[in-house]
C-alpha positions as CSV (number, residue, x, y, z in Angstrom):
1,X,-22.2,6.0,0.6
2,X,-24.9,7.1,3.0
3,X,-27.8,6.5,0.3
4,X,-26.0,2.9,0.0
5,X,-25.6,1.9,3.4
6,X,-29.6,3.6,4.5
7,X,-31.3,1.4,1.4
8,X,-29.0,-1.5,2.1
9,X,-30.1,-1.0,6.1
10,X,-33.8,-0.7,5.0
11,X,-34.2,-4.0,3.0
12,X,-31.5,-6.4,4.9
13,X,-33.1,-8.8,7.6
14,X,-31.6,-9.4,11.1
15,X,-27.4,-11.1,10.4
16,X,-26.5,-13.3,13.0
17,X,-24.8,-10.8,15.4
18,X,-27.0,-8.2,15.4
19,X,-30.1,-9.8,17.7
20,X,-27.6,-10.3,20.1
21,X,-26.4,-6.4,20.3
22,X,-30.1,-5.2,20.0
23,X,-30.8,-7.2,22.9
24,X,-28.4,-6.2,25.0
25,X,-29.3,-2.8,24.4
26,X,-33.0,-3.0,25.0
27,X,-32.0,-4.7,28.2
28,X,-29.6,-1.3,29.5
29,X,-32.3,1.0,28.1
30,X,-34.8,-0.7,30.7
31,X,-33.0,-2.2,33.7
32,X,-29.8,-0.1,33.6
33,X,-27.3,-2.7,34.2
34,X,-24.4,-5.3,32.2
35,X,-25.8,-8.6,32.3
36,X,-25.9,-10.0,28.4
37,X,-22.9,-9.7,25.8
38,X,-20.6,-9.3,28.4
39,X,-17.5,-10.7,25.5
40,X,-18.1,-7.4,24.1
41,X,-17.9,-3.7,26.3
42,X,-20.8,-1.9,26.6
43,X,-20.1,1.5,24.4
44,X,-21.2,-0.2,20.7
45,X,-24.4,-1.2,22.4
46,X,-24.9,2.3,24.0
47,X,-24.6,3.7,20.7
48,X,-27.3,1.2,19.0
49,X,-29.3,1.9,21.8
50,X,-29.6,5.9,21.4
51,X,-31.2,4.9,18.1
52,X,-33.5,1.7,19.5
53,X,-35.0,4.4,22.1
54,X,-36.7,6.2,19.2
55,X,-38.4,2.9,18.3
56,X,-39.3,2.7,22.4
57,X,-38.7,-1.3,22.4
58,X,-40.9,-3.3,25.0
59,X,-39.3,-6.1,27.1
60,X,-41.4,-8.1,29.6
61,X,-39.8,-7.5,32.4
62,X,-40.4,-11.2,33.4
63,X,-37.9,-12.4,30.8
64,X,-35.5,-15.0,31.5
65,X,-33.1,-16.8,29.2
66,X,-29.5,-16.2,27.2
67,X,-28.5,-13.3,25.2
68,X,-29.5,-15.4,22.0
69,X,-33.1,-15.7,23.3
70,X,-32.9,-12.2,24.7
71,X,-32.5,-10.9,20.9
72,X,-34.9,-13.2,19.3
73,X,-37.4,-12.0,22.0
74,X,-36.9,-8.4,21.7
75,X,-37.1,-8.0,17.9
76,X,-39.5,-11.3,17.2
77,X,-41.7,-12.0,20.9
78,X,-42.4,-8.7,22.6
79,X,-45.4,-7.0,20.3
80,X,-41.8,-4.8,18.1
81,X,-41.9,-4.1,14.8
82,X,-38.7,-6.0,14.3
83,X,-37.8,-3.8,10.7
84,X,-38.7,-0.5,12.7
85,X,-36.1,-1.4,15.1
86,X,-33.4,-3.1,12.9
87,X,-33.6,-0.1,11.4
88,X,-33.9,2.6,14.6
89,X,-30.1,0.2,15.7
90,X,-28.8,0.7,12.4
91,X,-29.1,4.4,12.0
92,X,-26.6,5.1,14.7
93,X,-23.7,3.1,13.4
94,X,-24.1,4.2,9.5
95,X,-23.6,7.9,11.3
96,X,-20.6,7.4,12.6
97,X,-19.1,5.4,9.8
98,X,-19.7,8.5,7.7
99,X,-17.6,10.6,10.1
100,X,-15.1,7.8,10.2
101,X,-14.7,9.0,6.5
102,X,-14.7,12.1,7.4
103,X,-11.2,11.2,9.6
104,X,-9.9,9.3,6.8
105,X,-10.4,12.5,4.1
106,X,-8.7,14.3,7.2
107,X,-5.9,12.5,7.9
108,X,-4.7,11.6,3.8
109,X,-4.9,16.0,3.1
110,X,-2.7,16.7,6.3
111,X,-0.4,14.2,4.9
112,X,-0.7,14.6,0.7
113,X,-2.8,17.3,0.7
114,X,-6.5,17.8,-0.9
115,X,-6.1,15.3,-4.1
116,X,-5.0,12.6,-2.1
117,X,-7.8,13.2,0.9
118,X,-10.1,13.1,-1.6
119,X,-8.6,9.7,-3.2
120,X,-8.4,8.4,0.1
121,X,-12.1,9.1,0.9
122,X,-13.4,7.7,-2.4
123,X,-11.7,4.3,-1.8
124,X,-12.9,4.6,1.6
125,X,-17.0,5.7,0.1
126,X,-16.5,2.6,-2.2
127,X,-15.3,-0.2,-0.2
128,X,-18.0,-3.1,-0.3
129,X,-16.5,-4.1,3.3
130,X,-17.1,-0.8,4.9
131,X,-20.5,-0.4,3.1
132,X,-22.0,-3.7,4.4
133,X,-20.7,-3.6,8.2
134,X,-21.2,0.0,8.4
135,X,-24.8,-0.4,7.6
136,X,-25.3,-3.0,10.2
137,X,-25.6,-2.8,14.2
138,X,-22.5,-4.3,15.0
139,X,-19.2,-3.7,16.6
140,X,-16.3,-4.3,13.9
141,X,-16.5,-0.6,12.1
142,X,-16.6,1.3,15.2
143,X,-14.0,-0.2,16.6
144,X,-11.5,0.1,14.0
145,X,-13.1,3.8,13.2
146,X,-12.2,5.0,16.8
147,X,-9.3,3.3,16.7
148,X,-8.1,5.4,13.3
149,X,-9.6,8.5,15.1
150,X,-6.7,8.1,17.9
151,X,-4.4,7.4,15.6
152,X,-5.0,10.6,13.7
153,X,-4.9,12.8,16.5
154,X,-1.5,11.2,17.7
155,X,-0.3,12.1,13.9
156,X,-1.3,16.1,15.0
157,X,-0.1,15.5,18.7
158,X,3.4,16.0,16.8
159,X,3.0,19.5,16.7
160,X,0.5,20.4,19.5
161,X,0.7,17.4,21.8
162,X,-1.2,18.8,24.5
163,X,-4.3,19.8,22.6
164,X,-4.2,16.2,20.9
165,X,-3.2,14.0,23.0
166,X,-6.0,13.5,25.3
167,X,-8.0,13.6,22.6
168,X,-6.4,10.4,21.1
169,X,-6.1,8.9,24.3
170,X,-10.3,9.5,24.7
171,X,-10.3,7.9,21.1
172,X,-8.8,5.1,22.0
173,X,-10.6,4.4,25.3
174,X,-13.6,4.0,22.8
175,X,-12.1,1.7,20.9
176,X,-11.4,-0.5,23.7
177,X,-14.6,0.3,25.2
178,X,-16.3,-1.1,21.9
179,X,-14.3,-4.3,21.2
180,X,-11.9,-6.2,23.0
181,X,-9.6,-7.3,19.6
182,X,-8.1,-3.4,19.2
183,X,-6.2,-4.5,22.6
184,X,-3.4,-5.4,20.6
185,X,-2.9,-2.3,19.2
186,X,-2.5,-0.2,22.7
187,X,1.2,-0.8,22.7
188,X,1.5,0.8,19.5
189,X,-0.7,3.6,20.2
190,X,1.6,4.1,23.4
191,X,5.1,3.9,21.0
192,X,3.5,6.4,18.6
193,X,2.4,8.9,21.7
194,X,5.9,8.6,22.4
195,X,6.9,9.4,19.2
196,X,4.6,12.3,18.7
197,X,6.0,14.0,21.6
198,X,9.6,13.7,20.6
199,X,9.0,14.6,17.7
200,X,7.0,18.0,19.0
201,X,10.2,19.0,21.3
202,X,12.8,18.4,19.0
203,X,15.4,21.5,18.1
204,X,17.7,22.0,15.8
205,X,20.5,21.9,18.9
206,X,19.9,19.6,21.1
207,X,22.2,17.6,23.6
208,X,21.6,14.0,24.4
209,X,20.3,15.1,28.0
210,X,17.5,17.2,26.0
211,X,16.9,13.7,24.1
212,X,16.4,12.4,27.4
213,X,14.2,14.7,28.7
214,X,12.1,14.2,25.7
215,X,12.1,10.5,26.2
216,X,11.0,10.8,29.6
217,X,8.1,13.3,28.9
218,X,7.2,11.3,25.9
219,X,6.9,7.8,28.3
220,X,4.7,9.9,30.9
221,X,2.4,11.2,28.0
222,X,1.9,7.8,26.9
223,X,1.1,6.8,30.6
224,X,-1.0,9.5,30.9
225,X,-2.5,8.1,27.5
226,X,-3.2,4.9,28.8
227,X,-5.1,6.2,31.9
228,X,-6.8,8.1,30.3
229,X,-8.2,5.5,27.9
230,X,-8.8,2.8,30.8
231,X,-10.9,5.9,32.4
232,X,-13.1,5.5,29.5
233,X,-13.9,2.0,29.6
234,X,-14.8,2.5,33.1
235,X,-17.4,5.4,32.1
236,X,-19.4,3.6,29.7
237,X,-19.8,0.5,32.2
238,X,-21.0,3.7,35.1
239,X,-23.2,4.8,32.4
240,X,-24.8,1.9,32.2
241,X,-24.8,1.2,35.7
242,X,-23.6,3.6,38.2
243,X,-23.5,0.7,41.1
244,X,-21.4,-2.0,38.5
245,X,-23.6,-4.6,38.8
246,X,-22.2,-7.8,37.7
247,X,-23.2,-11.1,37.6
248,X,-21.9,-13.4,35.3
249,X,-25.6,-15.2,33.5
250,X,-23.1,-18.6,32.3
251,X,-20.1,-20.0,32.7
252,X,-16.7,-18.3,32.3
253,X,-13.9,-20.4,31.7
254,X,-10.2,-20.0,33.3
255,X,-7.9,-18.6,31.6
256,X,-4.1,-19.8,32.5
257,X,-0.5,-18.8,31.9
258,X,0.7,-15.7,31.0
259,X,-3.2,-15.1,29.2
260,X,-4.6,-15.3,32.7
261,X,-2.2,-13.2,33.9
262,X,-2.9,-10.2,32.0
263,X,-7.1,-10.4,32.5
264,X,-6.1,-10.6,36.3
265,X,-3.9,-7.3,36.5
266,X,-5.5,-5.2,33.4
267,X,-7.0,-2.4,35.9
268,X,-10.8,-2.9,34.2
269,X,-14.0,-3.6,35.4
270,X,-14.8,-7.1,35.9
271,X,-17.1,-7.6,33.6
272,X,-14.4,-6.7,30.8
273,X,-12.2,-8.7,32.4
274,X,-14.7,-12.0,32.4
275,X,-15.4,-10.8,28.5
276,X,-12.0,-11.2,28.0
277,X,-12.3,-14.6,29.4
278,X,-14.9,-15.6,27.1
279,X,-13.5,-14.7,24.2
280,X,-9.7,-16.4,25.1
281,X,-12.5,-19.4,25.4
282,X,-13.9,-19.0,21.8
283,X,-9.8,-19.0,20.8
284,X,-10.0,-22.5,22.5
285,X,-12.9,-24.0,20.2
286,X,-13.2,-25.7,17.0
287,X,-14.9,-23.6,14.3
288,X,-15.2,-24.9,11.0
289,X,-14.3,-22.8,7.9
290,X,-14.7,-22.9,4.3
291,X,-12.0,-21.5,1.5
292,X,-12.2,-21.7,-2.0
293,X,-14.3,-24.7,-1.8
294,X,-12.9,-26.5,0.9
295,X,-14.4,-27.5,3.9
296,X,-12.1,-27.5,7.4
297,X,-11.8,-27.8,11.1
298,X,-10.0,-25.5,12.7
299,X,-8.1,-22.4,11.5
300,X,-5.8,-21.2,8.6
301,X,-3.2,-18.8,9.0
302,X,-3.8,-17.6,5.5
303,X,-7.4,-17.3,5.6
304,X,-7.5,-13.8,5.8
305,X,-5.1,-13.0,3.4
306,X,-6.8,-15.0,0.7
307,X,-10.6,-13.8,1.5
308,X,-9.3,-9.9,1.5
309,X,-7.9,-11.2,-2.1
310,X,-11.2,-12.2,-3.1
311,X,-13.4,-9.5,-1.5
312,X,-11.8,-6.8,-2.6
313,X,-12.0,-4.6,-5.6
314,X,-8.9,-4.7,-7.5
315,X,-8.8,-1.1,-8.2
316,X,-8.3,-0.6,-4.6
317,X,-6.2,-3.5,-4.2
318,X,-3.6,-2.2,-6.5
319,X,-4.1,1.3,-4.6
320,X,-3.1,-0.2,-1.4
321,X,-0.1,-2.0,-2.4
322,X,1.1,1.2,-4.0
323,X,0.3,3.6,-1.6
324,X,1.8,1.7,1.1
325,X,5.0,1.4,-0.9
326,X,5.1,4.8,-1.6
327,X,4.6,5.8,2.2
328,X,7.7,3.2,3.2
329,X,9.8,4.4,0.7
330,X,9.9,8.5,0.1
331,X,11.1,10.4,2.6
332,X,8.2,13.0,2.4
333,X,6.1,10.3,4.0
334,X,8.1,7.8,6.0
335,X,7.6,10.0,8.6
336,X,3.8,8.8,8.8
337,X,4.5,5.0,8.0
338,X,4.6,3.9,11.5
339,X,1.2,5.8,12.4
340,X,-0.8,4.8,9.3
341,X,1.2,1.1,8.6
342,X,2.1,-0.2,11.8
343,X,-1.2,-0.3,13.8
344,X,-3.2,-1.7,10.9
345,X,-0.1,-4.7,10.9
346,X,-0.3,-5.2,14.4
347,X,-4.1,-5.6,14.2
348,X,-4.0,-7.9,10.5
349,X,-0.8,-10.2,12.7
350,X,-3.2,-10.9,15.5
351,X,-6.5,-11.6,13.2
352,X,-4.5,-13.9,11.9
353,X,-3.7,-15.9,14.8
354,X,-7.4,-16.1,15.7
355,X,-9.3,-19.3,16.0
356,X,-12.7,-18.5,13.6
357,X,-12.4,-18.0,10.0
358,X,-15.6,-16.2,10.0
359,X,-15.1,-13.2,7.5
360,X,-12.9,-10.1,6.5
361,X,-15.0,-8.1,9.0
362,X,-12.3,-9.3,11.5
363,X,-10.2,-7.2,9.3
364,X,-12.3,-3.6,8.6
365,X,-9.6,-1.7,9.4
366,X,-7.5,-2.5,6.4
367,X,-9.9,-0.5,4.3
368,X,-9.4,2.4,6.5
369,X,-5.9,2.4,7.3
370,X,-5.3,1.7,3.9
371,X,-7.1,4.1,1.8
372,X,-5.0,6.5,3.8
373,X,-2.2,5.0,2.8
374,X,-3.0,5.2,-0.8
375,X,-3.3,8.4,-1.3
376,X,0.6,8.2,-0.7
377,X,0.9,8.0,-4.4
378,X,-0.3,11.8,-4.7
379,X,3.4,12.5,-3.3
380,X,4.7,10.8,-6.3
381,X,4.0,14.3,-8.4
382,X,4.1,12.3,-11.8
383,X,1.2,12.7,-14.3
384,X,1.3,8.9,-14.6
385,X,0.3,8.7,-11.2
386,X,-2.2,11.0,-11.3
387,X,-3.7,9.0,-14.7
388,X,-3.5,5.8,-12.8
389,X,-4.9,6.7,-9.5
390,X,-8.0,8.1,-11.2
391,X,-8.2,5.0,-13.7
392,X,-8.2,2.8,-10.7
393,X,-10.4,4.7,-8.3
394,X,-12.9,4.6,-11.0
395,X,-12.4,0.9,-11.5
396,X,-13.4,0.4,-7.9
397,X,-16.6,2.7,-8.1
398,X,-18.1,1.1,-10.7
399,X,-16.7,-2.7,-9.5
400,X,-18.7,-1.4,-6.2
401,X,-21.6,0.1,-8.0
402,X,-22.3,-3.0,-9.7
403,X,-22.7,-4.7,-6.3
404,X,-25.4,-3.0,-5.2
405,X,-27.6,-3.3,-2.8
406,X,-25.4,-6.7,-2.2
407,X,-22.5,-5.4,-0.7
408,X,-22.4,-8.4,2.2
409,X,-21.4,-11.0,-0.8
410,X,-19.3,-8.7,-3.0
411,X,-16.1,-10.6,-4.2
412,X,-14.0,-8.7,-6.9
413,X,-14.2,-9.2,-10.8
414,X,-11.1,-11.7,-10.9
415,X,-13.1,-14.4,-8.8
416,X,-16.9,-14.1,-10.1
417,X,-18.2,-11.2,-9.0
418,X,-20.8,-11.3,-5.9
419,X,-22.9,-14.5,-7.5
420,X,-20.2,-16.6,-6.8
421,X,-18.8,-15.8,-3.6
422,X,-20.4,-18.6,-1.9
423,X,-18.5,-21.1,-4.0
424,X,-15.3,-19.6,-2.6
425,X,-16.2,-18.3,1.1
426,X,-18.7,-18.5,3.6
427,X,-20.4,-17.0,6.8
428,X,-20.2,-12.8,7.0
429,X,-18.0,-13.1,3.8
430,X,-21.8,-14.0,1.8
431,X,-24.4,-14.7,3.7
432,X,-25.1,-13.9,7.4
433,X,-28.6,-14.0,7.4
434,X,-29.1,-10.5,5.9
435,X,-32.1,-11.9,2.7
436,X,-34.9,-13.5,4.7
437,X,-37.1,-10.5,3.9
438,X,-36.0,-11.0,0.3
439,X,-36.6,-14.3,0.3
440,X,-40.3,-14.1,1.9
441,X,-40.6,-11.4,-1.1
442,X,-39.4,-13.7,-3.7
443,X,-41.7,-17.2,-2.7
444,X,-44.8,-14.8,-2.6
445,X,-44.3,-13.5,-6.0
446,X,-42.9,-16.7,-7.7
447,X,-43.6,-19.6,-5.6
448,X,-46.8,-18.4,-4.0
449,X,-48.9,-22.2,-2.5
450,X,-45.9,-25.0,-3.4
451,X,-44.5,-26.9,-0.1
452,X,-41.3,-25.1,1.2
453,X,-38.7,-26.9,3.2
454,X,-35.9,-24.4,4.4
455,X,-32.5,-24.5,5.8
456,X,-31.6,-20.8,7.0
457,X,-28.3,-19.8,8.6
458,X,-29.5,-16.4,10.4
459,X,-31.0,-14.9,13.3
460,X,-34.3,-14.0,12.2
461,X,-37.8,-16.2,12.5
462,X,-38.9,-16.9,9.1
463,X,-42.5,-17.1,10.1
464,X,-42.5,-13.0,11.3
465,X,-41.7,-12.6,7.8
466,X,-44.7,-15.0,6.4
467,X,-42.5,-18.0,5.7
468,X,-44.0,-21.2,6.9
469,X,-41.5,-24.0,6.3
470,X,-40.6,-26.8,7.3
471,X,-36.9,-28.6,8.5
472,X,-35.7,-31.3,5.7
473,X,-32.9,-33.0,7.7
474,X,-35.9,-34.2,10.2
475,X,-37.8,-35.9,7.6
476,X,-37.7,-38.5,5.4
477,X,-36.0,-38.2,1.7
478,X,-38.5,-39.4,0.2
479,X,-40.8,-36.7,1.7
480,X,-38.8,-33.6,0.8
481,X,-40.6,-32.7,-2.4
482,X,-41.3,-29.1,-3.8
483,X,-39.0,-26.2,-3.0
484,X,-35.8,-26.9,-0.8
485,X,-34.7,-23.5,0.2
486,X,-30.9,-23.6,1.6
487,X,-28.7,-20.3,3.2
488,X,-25.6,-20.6,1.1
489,X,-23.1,-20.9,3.9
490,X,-24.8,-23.9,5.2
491,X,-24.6,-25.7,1.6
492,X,-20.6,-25.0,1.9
493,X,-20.5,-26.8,5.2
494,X,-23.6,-29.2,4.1
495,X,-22.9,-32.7,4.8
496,X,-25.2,-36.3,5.3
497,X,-28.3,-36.2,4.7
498,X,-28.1,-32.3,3.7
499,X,-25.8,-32.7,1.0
500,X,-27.4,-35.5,-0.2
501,X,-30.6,-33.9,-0.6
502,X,-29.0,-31.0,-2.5
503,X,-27.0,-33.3,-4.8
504,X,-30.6,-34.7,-5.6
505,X,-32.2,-31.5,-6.4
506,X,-32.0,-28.7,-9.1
507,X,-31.6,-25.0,-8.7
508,X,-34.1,-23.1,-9.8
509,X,-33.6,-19.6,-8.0
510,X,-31.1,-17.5,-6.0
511,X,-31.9,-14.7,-3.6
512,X,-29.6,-11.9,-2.5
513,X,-26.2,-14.2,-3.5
514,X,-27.1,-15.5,-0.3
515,X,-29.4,-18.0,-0.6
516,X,-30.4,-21.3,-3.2
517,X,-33.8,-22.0,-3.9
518,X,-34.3,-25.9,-5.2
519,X,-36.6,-27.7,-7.0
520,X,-37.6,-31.5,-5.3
């Protein structure tokens, strides 16, 4: 997994999110404050940035513009060596998604033992999902790693509670510290702590007054939980800035009703709760999405269901399903169905309900949670389970093998394989912008002196990586002649004049599963 996710991190350009983190993170290492990204908490970027010091970023100190501009500048308009530092951000985050499958190896042994941590951590090691996010600076694997990490530690709090509980409460401050989204699974996380400590006091004699006195300690440790986490989230905004500078750099909308109500009394720093704001604003816009071949405004409440169907392997698929109905139904291990089950439910029910179709990445903690509850069919103690685990874990290696180094478009065997993802999904699901380097590779060994017209859906500048192109929606039809280059996830939402010009061209050449190369 590491040698997957550090040679996948080497070659892959800017994605579309990643400028924008990088950014921010440059901007703390050299003026100590929270002024860009503020949707997002501060502790992802603090992480990216203790690998961006090593690459010792400039910044003119005279820059003024949006977080957009702010990434394009640091990694394209500052004298950086924008793959040096790509890299340096990476480096961090492919770190800790290793120990996140470290927790997951943990976690599966204390609950089926050794065979089923290590089934759990192969399906974990082989995940295309995990692979591709973890090997980018971003915020969605962290997240849902600390996240796990918490819940783990409340699964031990139910024999030592007061060694593990502040741990898990720490755990989960860093989750909500990192993104905003793993709010929804705090009330859980406060149930389980509950849980854990009940569990840790119960006796084989007890009256209904000791039940009660369980109940009550359990509901303080959970309130002690909660502090505890919101104490976090404070720290990494004072380790960024000590004074809590904050001054909103755009507009932040109102947010109203019962919504409103909550950002007002959550007991966070402002800027969280203004990034809260913004992001119940994105929930208010129109995105457009793109499933199996259709083209649509708004938002499905099946989306995700259907792209995880798609993306992943059906080894670990089948693995999942069983796992997960093993862990409901014998009684060795329904004990551990509402830690390992419920969270990851609450989390999938409230992806659901979001506004932007965007990609599974919404949903990275599926492959986590999950491939913890798959090794649930180690319990089972029947050679046929053994037979079949191993026949399907080896069905996902080798399904995830044969992806390589494309993990970002994987899509299982039943729909294609990763070449044709982009006729079934769109955006972080196949192409985010990750192949301009591959692409400038490809037109200097194949293409080297014909007329390039390009329409890329990405972050990076294609003329730092020596492609000089030119736009063919602003010219004439008649003009567009030679190669039309086009990022895949703007041909599924290409209409006009775009669409027309691909309907009048041929494919020659594909780069990465990502992007079309045309000839005019």
């Amino acid at each position: 997994m590491a040698v997957a996710m550090v040679s996948t991190a080497v070659e892959q350009t800017p994605t579309i999110d990643e400028p924008v983190y990088v950014g921010a993170a440059v901007d703390s290492l050299h003026h100590h404050r929270v002024r860009y990204n503020p949707e997002h908490p501060p502790l992802g970027k603090l992480i990216i940035a203790t690998g961006v010091a090593f690459a010792r970023p400039h910044l003119d100190a005279g820059f003024t513009g949006d977080q957009t501009a702010l990434g394009r500048h640091v990694l394209y308009e500052a004298g950086n060596d924008p793959w040096r530092l790509m890299l340096c951000a990476r480096l961090p985050m492919i770190a800790l998604t290793l120990l996140f499958g470290l927790v997951v190896f943990a976690f599966a042994r204390e609950l089926t033992g050794p065979v089923g941590g290590a089934v759990a951590l192969a399906l974990y090691a082989f995940s295309p999902d995990v692979i591709a996010h973890g090997s980018l600076a971003t915020l969605d694997v962290p997240a849902a790693g600390f996240l796990l990490t918490s819940v783990w530690l409340l699964w031990r709090a139910r024999r030592r509670p007061r060694r593990y509980l502040p741990l898990a409460a720490v755990a989960l401050g860093a989750a909500l510290a990192t993104k905003m989204s793993m709010l929804a699974a705090v009330p859980v996380l406060l149930l389980l702590a509950v849980l854990s400590v009940w569990y840790a006091r119960r006796t084989h004699h007890r009256t209904p007054r000791d039940h009660m006195r369980s109940l009550g300690i359990g509901v303080a440790a959970a309130v002690a939980m909660a502090l505890i986490a919101v104490a976090v989230v404070w720290a990494t905004y004072l380790l960024v800035d000590p004074r809590l500078r904050w001054t909103p750099t755009g507009p932040v909308p109102a947010v109203h009703g019962l919504r409103g109500l909550a950002v007002h009394w959550l007991p966070f720093p402002e800027a969280y709760r203004d990034g809260m704001r913004l992001q119940f604003g994105f929930e208010q816009d129109t995105w457009r999405g793109f499933l199996l071949g259709r083209r649509y405004l708004g938002s499905l409440w099946y989306y995700l269901p259907v792209a995880l169907l798609v993306k992943t392997p059906l080894g670990m698929f089948a693995l999942w399903s069983a796992g997960a109905v093993a862990m409901l139904f014998m009684p060795r291990l329904r004990p551990a169905a509402p830690y390992v089950l419920l969270p990851a439910a609450v989390l999938l029910l409230a992806a659901l309900d979001g506004a932007r179709n965007l990609g599974v990445r919404y949903a990275i903690f599926l492959p986590m949670f999950l491939a913890v509850a798959a090794a649930g069919l180690m319990a089972v103690r029947r050679r046929w389970a053994y037979g079949a685990t191993l026949a399907l874990v080896l069905f996902t290696a080798v399904s995830s093998l044969r992806t390589y180094p494309y993990y970002l478009p994987y899509s299982n065997e039943a729909f294609g394989g990763p070449s044709r993802t982009h006729l079934r999904l769109h955006d972080s699901n196949v192409d985010w912008g990750q192949d301009l380097g591959r692409l400038a590779d490809r037109l200097r060994e194949r293409y080297r002196g014909e007329r390039i017209w390009l329409v890329y859906k990405g972050s990076g500048v294609p003329s730092a990586y020596g492609i000089h192109a030119s736009d063919p929606r602003r010219a004439a039809p008649d003009e567009v002649r030679g190669l039309l280059v086009v990022s895949d996830s703007s041909i599924a939402q290409a209409t006009g004049r775009l669409a027309a010009l691909i309907d009048g061209s041929e494919p020659i050449d594909e780069v990465g599963h990502s992007i079309t190369i045309y000839r005019r």
